[in-house]
N, C-alpha and C positions, 0 to 999 in steps of 0.2 A: 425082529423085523423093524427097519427104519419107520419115521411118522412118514405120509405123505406127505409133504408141504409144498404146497400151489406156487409157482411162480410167481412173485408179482415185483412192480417198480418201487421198491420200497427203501428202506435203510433197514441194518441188519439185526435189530431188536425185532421191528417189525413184521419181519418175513420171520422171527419164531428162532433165529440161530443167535440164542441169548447169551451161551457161553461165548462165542466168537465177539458179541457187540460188546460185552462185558473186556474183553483181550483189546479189543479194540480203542475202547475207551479208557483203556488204563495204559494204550502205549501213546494214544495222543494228549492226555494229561502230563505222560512224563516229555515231553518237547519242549528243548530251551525255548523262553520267553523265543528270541532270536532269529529260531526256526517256525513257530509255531504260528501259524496264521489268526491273526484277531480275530474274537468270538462271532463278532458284529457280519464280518467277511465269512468266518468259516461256516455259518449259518445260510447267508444269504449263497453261498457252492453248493449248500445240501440241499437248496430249495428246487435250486436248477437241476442239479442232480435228478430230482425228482422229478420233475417235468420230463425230462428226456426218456425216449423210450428203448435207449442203450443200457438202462437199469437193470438190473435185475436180481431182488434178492440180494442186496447192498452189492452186486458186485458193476462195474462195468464191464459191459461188452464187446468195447472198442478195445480196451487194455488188459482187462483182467483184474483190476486193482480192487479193491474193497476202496467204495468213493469215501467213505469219511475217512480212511489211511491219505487219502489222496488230497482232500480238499484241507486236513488239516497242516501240511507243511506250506507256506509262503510260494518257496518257489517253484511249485507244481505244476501243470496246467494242466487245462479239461485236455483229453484226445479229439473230441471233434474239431473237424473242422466246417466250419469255423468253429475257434472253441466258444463254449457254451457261456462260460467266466469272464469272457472279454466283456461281457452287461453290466458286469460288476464295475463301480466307478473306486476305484482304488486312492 
């Protein structure tokens, strides 16, 4: 029988889906320099991420996407509108 795990607006260590954040975090480490969004940026995405209550459980709502797949490539952008990343001073 699966764990219960409670919804919440988290990122995916978080919400307890450790193998998935563990997958996750070894495919946005493999991202050319080129593609890969500065640490500084890709941090201050996961903040807002957070804030938003299209979260859920590392995933969004709006898209589908697991947000730190999302917030880790450049040229990305949030789904809301307005997107949420346009804060971000680039």
């Amino acid at each position: 029988m699966a764990e219960n795990v409670k919804p919440c607006r988290c990122l995916l260590f978080e919400a307890g889906q450790t193998d998935m954040a563990r997958n996750v975090a070894e495919y946005v480490a493999s991202l050319d320099e080129s593609v890969r969004t500065p640490e500084a940026e890709y941090r201050a995405r996961l903040a807002l991420c957070q804030e938003c209550a299209e979260l859920m459980n590392g995933t969004c709502r709006l898209c589908g996407c697991y947000v730190e797949t999302r917030a880790a490539k450049r040229g990305q952008k949030c789904p809301m509108v307005p997107a949420r990343w346009s804060k971000i001073e680039e």
